[in-house]
Each structure stands twice: as structure tokens, then as C-alpha cells.
Backbone as CSV, one residue per row, in Angstrom:
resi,resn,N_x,N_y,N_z,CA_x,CA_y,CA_z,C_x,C_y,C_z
1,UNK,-11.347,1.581,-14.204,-10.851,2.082,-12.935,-10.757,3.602,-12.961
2,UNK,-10.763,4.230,-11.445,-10.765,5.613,-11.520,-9.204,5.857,-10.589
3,UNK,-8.915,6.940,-11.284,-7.721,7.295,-10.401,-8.290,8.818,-9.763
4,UNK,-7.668,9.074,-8.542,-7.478,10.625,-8.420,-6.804,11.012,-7.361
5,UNK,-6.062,11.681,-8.399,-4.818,12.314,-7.724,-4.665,13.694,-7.204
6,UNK,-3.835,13.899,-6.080,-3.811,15.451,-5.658,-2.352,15.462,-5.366
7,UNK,-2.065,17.075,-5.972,-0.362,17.641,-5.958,-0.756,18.625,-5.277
8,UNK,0.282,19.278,-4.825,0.571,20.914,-4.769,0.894,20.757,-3.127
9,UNK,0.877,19.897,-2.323,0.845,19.929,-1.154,2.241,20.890,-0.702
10,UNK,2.621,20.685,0.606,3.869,21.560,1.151,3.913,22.194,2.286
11,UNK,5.422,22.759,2.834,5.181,23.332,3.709,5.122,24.961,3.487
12,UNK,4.161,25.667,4.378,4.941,27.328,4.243,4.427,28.051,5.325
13,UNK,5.169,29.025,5.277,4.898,29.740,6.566,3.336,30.774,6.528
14,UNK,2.979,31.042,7.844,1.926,31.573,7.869,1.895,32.838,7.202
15,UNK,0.509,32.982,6.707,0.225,34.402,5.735,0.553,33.641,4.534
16,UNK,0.823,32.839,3.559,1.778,32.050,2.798,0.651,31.782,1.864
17,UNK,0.769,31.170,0.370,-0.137,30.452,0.169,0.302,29.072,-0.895
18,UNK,-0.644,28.128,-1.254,-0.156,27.318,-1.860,-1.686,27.233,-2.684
19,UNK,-1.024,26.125,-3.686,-2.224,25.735,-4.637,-2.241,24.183,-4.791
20,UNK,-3.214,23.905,-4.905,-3.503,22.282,-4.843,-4.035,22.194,-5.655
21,UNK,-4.066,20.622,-6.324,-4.350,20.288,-7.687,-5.291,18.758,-7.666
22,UNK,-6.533,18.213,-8.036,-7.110,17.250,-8.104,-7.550,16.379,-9.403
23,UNK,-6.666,15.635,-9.529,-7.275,14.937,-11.626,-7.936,13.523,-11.362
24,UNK,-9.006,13.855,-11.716,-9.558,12.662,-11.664,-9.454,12.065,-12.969
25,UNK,-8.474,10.845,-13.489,-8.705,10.372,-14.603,-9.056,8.367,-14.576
26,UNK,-8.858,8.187,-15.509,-10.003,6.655,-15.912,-11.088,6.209,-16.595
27,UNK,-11.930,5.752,-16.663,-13.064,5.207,-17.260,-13.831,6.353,-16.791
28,UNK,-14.143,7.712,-16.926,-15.181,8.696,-16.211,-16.243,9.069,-17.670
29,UNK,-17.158,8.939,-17.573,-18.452,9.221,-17.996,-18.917,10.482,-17.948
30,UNK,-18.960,11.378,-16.652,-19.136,12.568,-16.231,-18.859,12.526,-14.594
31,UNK,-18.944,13.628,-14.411,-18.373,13.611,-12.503,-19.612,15.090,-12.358
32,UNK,-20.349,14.519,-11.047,-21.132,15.558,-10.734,-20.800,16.206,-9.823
33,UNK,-19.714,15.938,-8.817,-19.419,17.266,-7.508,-17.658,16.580,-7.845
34,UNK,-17.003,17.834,-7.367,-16.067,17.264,-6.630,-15.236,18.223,-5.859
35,UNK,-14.622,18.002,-4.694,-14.577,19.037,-3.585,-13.261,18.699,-2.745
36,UNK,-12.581,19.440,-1.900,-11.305,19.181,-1.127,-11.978,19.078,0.427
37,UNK,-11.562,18.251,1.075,-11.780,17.796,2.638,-10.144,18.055,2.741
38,UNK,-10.306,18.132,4.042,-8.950,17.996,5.413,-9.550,17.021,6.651
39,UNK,-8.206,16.497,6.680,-7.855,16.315,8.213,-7.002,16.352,8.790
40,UNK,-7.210,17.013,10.172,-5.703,17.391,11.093,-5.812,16.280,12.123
41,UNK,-4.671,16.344,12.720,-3.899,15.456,13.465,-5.332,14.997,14.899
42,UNK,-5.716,13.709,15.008,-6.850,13.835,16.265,-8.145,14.591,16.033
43,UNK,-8.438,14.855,14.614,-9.562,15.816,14.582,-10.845,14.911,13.429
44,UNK,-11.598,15.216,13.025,-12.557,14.713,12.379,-12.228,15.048,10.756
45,UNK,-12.606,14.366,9.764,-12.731,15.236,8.617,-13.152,15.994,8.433
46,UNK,-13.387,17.465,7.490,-13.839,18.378,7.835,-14.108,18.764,6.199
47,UNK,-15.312,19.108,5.859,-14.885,19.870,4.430,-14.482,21.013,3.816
48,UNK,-13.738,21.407,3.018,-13.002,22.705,2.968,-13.918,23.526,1.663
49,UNK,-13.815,22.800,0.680,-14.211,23.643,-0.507,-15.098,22.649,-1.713
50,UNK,-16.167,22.701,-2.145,-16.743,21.611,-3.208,-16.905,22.753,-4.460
51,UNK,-17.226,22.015,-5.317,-17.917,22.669,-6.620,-18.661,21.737,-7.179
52,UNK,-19.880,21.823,-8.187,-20.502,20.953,-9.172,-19.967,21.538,-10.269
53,UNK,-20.385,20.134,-11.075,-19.882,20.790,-12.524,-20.431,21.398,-13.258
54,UNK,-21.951,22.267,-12.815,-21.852,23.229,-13.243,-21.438,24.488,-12.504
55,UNK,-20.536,24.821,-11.524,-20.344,25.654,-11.012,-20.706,26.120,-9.698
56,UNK,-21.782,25.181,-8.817,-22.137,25.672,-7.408,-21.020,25.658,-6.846
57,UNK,-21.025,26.559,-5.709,-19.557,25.880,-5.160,-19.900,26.560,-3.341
58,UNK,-19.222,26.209,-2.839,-19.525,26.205,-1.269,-18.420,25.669,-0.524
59,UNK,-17.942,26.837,0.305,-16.828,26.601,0.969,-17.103,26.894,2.498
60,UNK,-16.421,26.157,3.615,-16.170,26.153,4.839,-16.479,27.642,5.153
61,UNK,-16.934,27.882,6.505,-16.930,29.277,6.877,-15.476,29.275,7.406
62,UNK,-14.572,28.552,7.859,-13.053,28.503,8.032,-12.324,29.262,6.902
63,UNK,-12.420,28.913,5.960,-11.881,28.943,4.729,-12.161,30.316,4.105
64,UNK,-13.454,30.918,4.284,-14.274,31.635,3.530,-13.245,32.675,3.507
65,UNK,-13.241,33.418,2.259,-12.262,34.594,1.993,-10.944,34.235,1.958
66,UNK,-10.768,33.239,2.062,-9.019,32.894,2.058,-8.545,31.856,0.940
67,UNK,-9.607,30.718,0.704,-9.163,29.931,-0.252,-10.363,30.061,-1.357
68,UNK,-10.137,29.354,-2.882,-10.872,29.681,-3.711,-10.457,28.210,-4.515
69,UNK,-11.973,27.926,-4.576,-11.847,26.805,-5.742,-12.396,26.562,-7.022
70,UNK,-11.555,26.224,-8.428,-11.926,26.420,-9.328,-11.993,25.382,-10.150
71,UNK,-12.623,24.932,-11.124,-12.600,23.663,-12.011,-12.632,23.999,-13.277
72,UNK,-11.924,22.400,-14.167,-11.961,22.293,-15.469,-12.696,21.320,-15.724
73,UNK,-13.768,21.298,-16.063,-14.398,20.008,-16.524,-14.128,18.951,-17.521
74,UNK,-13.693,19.259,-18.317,-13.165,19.247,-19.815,-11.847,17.899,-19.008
75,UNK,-11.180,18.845,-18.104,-10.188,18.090,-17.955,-10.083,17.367,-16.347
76,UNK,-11.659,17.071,-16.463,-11.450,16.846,-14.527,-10.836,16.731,-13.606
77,UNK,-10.706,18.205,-13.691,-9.262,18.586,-12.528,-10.187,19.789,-11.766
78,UNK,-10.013,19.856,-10.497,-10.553,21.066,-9.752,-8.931,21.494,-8.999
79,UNK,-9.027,22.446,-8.462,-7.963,23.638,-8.092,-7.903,24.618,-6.719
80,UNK,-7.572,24.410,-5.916,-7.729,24.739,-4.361,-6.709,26.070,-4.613
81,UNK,-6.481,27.562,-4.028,-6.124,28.670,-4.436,-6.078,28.659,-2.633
82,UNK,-4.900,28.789,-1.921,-4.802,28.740,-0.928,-4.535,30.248,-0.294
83,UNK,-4.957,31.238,0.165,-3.905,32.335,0.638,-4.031,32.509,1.813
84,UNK,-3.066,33.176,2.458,-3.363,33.811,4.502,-3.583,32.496,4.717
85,UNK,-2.728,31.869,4.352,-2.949,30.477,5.552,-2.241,30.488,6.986
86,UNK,-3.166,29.838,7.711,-3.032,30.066,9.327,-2.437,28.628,9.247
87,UNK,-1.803,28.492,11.003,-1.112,27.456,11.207,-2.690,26.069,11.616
88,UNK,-3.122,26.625,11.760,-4.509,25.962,11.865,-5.339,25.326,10.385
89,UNK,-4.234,25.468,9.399,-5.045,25.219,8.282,-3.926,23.884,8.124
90,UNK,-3.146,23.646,8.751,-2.307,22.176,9.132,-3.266,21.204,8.527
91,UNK,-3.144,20.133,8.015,-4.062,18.792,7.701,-3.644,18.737,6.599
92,UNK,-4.146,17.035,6.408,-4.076,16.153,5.247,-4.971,16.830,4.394
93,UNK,-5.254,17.276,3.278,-6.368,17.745,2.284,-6.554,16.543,1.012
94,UNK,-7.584,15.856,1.337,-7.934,15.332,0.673,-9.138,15.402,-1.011
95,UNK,-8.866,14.677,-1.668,-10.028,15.260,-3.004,-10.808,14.145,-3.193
96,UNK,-11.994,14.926,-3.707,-13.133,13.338,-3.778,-13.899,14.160,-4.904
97,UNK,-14.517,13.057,-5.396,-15.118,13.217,-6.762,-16.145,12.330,-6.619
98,UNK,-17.416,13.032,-6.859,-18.653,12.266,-7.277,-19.154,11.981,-9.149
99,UNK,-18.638,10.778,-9.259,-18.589,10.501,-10.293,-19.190,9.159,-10.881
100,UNK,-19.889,9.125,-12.560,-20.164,7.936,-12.561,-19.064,7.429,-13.768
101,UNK,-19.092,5.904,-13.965,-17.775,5.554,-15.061,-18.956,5.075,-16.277
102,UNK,-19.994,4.699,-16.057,-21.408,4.617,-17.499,-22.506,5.611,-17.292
103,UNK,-22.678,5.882,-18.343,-24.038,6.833,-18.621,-25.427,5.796,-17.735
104,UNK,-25.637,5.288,-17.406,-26.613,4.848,-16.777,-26.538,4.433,-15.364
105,UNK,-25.152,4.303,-14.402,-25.051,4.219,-13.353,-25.850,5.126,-12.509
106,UNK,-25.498,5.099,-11.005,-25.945,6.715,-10.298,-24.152,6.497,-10.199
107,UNK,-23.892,8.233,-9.772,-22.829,8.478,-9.492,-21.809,7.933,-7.789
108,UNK,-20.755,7.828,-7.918,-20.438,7.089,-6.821,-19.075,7.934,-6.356
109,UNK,-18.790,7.783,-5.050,-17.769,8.211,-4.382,-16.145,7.787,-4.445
110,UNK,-15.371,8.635,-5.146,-13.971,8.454,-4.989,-12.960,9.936,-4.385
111,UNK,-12.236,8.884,-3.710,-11.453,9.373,-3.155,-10.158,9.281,-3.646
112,UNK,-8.920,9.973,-3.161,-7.392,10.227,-3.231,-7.074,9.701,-2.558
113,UNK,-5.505,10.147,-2.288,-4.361,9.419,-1.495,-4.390,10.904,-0.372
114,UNK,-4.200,11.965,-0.634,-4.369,13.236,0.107,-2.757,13.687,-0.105
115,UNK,-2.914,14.791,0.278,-1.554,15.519,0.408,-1.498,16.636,1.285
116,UNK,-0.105,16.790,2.197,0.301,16.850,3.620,0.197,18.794,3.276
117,UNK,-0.233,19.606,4.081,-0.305,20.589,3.731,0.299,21.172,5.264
118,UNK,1.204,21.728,5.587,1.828,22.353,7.436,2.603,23.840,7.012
119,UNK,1.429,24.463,7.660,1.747,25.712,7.739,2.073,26.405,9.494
120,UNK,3.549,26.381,9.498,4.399,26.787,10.469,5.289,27.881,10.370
121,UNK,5.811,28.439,11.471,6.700,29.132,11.131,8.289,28.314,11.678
């Protein structure tokens, strides 16, 4: 089984920042992407920030210049670096991991539970 979990969620006021946290642990073999999505209230999912494990990484033009994402492979955990958050950056942020659990699978899609991120004043 795969678990993956995300912390760091919260509230804070605008301009503010927070950091979010994603561990993917379990039976993992290797993990080839793994990246943070949102969703706000009535809106679509949206993706915020990915990386591969070797390092591509590609973030939202929303996002661009404000958040930063970083990974440990070693310890498959990736790392959301939140700053100048707008009240518009409100949403569930979810983590997903493209990962396989045997060396001979193809890699497959997991997801989190998400965590509540409301930036208000």
C-alpha cells in the first residue's frame, strides 16, 4: 500500500506565507513526478506546482514568483514554499505522486487527503 500525506496547511493573512509538506511512504519502488494541485470552493482543480525526480519542475503562471517547490527523493517528500499569498490562493491543496510500488510496473497515480489552506484577513 501507498500512503501520502500532506501537512503544513493553515490559515494566514494576505502577503503571509506558509509551507506545505507531501510524504509519500509504503511499498514505493521509485516515484517519477510528483506535484501540488488546488481546489477552491465551486472551481475546477487546478495545478499549482510539479517536479520530476530528476528535477523538472513547472509551476502555474498563478503561482509563478510566489511559490517554490522543492524535493527529497531519498525521502519522498516534495515541499511547497508559499510567499505573498493572495486571498485568491484560498483552496484545498492537494499532493499526488506518480509512482510505481515494482520495478516492472508502469507508474500509477496517487493521491492525498489535501489540506485546507485560507488566506484572509
Amino acid at each position: 500500500q501507498v500512503q501520502i500525506v500532506e501537512s503544513g496547511g493553515g490559515w494566514v493573512q494576505p502577503g503571509g506565507s506558509l509551507n506545505l509538506t507531501c510524504v509519500a511512504s509504503g511499498t514505493i519502488f521509485s516515484w517519477y513526478a510528483m506535484g501540488w494541485y488546488r481546489q477552491a470552493p465551486g472551481k475546477q482543480r487546478e495545478t499549482v506546482a510539479t517536479t520530476t525526480r530528476g528535477g523538472y519542475i513547472h509551476y502555474s503562471d498563478s503561482v509563478k514568483g510566489r511559490f517554490t517547490i522543492s524535493r527529497d527523493v531519498d525521502k519522498n517528500t516534495i515541499y511547497l514554499q508559499m510567499d505573498s499569498l493572495k486571498v485568491e490562493d484560498t483552496a484545498v491543496y492537494s499532493c499526488n505522486a506518480q509512482l510505481r510500488t515494482k520495478q516492472w510496473e508502469a507508474d500509477d497515480d496517487y493521491w492525498g487527503q489535501g489540506t485546507q489552506v485560507i488566506v484572509s484577513s
